[in-house]
C-alpha positions in Angstrom: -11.8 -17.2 14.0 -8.5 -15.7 14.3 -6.4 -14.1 17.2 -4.6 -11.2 17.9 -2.6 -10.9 21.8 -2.0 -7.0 22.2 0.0 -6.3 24.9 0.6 -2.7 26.7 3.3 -1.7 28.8 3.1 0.6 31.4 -0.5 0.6 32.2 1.2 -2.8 34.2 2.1 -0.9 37.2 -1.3 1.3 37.4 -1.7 -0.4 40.7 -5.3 0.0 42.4 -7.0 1.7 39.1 -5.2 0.1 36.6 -8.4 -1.5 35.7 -9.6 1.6 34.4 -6.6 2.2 32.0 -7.3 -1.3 31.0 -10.8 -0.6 30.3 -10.5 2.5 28.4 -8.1 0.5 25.9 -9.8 -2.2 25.3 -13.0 0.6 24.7 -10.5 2.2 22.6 -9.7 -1.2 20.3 -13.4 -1.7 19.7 -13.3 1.9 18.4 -10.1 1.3 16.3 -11.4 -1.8 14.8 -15.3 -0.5 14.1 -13.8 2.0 12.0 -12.2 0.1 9.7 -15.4 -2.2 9.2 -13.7 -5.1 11.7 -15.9 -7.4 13.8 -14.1 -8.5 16.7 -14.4 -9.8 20.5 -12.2 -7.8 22.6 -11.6 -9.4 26.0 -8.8 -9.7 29.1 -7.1 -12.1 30.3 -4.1 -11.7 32.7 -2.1 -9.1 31.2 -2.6 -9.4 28.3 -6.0 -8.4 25.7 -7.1 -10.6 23.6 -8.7 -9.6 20.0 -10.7 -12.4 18.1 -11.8 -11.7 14.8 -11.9 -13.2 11.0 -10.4 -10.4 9.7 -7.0 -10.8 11.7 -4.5 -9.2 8.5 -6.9 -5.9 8.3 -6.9 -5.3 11.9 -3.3 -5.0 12.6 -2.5 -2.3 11.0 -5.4 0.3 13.2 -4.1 -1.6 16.8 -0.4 -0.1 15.9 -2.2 3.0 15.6 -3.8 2.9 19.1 -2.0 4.5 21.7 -1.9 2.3 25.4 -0.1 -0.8 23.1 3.3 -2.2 23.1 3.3 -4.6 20.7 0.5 -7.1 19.1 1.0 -10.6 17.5 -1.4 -13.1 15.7 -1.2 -16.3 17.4 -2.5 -19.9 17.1 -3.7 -21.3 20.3 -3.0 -24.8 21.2 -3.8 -26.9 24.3 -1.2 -26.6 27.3 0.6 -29.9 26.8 4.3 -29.6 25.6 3.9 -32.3 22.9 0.9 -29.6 21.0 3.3 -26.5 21.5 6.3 -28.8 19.7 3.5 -30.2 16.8 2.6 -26.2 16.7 6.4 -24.9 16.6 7.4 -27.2 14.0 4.6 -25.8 11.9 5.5 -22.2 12.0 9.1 -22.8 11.7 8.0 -24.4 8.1 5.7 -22.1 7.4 8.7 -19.2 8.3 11.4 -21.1 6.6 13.2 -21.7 9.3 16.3 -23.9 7.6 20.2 -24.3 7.5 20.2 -20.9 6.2 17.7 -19.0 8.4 18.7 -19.0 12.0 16.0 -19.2 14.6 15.1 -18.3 18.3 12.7 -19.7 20.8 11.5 -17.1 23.8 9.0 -19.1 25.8 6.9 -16.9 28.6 5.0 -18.7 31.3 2.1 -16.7 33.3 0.6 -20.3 34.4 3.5 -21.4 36.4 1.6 -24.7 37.1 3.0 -25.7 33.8 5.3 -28.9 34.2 8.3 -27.5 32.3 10.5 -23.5 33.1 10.1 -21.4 30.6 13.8 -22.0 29.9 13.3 -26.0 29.8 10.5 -25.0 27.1 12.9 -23.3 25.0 15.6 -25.5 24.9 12.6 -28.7 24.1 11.7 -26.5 21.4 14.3 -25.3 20.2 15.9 -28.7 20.0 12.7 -30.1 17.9 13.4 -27.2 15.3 17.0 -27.9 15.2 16.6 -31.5 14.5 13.7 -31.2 12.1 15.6 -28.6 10.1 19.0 -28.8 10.9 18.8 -24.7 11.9 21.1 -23.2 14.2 19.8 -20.9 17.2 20.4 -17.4 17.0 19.7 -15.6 20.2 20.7 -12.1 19.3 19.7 -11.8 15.7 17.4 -14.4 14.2 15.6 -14.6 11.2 12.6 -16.5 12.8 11.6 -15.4 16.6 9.3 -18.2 18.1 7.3 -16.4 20.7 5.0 -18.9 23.4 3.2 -18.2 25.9 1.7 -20.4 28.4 -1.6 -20.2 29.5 -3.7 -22.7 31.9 -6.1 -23.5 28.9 -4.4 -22.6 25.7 -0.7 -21.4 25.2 -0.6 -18.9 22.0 2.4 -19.3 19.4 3.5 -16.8 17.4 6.3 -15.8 14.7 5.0 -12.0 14.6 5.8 -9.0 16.6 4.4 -5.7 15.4 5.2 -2.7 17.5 2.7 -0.5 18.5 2.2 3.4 19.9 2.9 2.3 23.4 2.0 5.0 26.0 -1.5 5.6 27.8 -5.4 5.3 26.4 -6.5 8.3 24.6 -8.9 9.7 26.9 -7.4 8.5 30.2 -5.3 11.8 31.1 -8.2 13.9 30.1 -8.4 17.2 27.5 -6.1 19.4 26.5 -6.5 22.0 23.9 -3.7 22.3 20.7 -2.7 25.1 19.1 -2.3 23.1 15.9 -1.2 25.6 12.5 -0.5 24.1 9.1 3.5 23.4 10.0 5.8 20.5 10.8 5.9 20.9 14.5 2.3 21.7 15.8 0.7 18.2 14.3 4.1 16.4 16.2 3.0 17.6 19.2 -0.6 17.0 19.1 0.4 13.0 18.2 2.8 13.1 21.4 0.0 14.1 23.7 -2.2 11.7 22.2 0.2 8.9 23.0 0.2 10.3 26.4 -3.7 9.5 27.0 -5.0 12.9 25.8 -8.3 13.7 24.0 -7.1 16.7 21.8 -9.0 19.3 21.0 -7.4 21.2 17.8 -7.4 24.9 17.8 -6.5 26.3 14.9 -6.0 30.3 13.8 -6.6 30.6 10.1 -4.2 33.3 7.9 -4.8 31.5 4.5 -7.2 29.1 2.7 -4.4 26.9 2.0 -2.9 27.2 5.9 -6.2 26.0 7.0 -6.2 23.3 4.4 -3.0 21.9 5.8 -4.0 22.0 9.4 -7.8 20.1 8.9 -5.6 17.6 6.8 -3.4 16.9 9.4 -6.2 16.6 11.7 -8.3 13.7 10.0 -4.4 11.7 10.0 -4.0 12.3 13.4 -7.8 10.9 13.9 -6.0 7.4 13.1 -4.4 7.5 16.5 -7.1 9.0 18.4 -10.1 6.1 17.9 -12.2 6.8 20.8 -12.1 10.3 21.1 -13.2 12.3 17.8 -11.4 15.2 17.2 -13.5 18.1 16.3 -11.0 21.3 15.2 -12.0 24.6 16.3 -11.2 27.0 13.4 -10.5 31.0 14.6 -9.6 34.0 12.5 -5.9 34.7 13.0 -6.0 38.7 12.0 -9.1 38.9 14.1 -7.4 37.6 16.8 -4.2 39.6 17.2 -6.0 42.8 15.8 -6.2 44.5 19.2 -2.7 44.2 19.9 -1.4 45.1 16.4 -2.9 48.1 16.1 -1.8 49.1 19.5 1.9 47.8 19.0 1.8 50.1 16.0 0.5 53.1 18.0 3.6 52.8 20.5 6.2 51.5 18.1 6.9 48.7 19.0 5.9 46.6 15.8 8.9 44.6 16.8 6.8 42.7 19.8 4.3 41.4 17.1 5.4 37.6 17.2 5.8 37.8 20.9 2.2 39.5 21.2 0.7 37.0 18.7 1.4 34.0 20.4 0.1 35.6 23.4 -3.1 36.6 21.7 -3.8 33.3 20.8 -2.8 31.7 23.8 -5.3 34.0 25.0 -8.1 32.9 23.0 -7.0 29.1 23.2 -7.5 29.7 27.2 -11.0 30.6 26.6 -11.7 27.9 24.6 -10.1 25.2 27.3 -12.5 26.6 29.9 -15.3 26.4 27.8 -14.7 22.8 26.7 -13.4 21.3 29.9 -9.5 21.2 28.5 -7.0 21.3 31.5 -4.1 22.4 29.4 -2.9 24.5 26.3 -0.2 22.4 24.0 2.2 24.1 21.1 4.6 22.8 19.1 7.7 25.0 20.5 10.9 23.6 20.2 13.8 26.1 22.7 15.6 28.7 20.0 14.0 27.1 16.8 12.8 30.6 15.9 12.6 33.9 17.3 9.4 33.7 19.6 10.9 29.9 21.2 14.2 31.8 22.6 13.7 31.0 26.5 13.3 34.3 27.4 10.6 34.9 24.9 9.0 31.6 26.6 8.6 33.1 29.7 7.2 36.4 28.4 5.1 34.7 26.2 3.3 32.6 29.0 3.5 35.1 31.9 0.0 35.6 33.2 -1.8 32.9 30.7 -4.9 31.1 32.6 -4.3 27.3 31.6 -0.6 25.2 31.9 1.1 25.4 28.6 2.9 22.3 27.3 5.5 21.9 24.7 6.0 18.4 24.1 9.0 19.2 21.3 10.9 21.5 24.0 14.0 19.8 23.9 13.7 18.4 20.2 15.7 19.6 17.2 14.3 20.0 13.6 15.6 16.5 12.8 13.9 14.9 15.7 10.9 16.4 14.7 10.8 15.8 11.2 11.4 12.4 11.5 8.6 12.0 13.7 6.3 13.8 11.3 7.3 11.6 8.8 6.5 8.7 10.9 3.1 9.5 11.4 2.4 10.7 7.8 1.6 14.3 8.5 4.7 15.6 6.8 3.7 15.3 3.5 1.3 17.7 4.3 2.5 20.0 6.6 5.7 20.9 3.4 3.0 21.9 1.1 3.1 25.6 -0.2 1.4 28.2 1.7 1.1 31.6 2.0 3.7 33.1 5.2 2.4 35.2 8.1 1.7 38.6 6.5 2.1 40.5 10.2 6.1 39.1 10.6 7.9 42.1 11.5 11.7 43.1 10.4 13.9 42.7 13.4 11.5 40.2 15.9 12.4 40.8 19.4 14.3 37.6 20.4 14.9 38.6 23.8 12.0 39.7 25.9 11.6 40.2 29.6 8.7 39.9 31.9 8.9 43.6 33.2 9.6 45.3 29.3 6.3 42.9 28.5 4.5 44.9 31.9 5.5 48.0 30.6 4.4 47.6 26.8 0.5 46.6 28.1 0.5 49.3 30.7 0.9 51.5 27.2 -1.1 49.7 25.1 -3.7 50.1 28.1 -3.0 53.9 28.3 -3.8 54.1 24.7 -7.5 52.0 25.3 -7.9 54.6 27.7 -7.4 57.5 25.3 -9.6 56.0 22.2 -12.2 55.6 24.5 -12.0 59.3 25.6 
């Protein structure tokens, strides 16, 4: 039976219900691992959770998916006597090639501090072994081979790997939030960030094209592989449907140009409705400040003046580079650059600078004109 130590980072300083953060990751791992066919015992100990299973190569790769950890490493446990954890270091550094031309480093942690030796008296016993077995000089800024120990009071674990993780909080510890999520870059970037912040997403998306929607349900099953323990059901709207109300009335008063500005609203709107029904908290999109006409500040403001729910935008203060790379790092960019058809209701000239009281005086019109199709 192998082992895997995960370790998370903030949840650390949870204080009084940190247990319940620990809990809902360690839930979350069992999820993770399940579906990718993985047996394994998932358990605590200190700080630190500990994953056994036989199938230690296959499970890496859906724990640096999980949001809540750091960093993971297999390890080989050995009993807490100095002359196993030198046998044991001499080992890896073979198996690593540690050797006159591959420098190496020994970090030595110690959470039983019963332990006869510091953890800097481990390194330097250690490190010494290695150097005279192999002749290998220490590198402590830039090794080749990183020796990782850590001292328990039955077992210390040894390791050679580091893989990073998501970091961040437990999916499903910071409750729901609903995501406007379209078949672009930036929406799916979003969604991934609020999922690293401990939210259960619930994907709202406003159809325009067969193709659009491909895109966004796409993205949606890749974005799954960071949400194991909350499943991530997309709600699928009609777009035209949606803004149809306010299109035709915008056309009525001339003032096509408020059509982006009225969209977003519209769906914002809808998105609302949905968030009550589902027990969401908060609306996400994926704006980024003066990426395009509706994202100006001012057209911020406009656009969430009176909305029901608290809008976040996770990307507000992201450029296209920062996002892009991003999207590329979770694999949903691939995707979101495939062809589809544009928004057929963009009008010429968008309105790029709105205000709150033009916005009151275009919906007492549009209301004026309700009042007269009715009559």
């Amino acid at each position: 039976m192998g082992l895997i130590l995960v370790r998370y980072g903030e949840i650390a300083i949870k204080g009084g219900n940190r247990h319940l953060f620990v809990s809902r990751l360690r839930r979350n791992i069992r999820a993770a691992l399940r579906a990718h066919g993985i047996d394994a015992e998932v358990s605590s100990q200190g700080q630190r959770i500990l994953v056994r299973t036989e199938q230690v190569e296959p499970a890496l790769e859906p724990l640096s998916c999980t949001p809540g950890i750091v960093s993971l490493s297999p390890v080989v446990e050995v009993p807490s006597e100095i002359e196993a954890i030198e046998r044991e270091a001499l080992r890896l550094a073979a198996v690593e090639g540690v050797s006159t031309e591959r420098t190496y480093c020994v970090r030595a942690r110690r959470p039983w501090k019963q332990f006869p030796l510091t953890s800097v008296e481990i390194n330097q016993r250690v490190g010494g072994a290695i150097h005279r077995q192999f002749a290998a000089s220490a590198n402590l800024s830039q090794p080749d081979v990183t020796l990782t120990i850590e001292v328990r009071p039955e077992t210390t674990l040894l390791s050679t790997r580091t893989i990073a993780g998501q970091g961040g909080l437990p999916v499903g510890s910071e409750g729901k939030v609903v995501v406007l999520l379209s078949g672009g870059i930036d929406s799916p970037v979003a969604a991934w960030m609020m999922i690293k912040r401990g939210c259960g997403i619930i994907p709202v998306h406003f159809s325009q094209s067969e193709s659009d929607t491909a895109k966004a349900l796409a993205n949606v099953e890749q974005l799954q592989r960071y949400s194991h323990g909350f499943e991530l059901r997309p709600v699928v709207l009609d777009h035209a449907e949606t803004i149809a109300p306010y299109l035709e009335g915008l056309q009525r008063i001339a003032q096509e140009r408020w059509t982006c500005v009225f969209c977003k609203r519209a769906m914002l709107e809808r998105a609302s409705a949905v968030a009550q029904e589902l027990g969401a908290h908060a609306l996400v999109m994926g704006d980024s400040l003066g990426q395009v006409a509706s994202q100006s500040l001012a057209n911020l403001e406009v656009i969430s003046h009176g909305i029901s729910k608290p809008i976040l935008r996770p990307l507000i203060g992201l450029d296209k580079a920062d996002i892009v790379e991003l999207a590329r790092q979770i694999g949903t960019f691939d995707t979101s650059i495939r062809e589809a058809e544009p928004c057929p209701f963009l009008p010429k000239g968008p309105v790029t600078r709105g205000t709150v009281g033009r916005l009151k005086g275009i919906l007492q019109r549009l209301s004026q004109v309700d009042d007269r199709a009715v009559e």
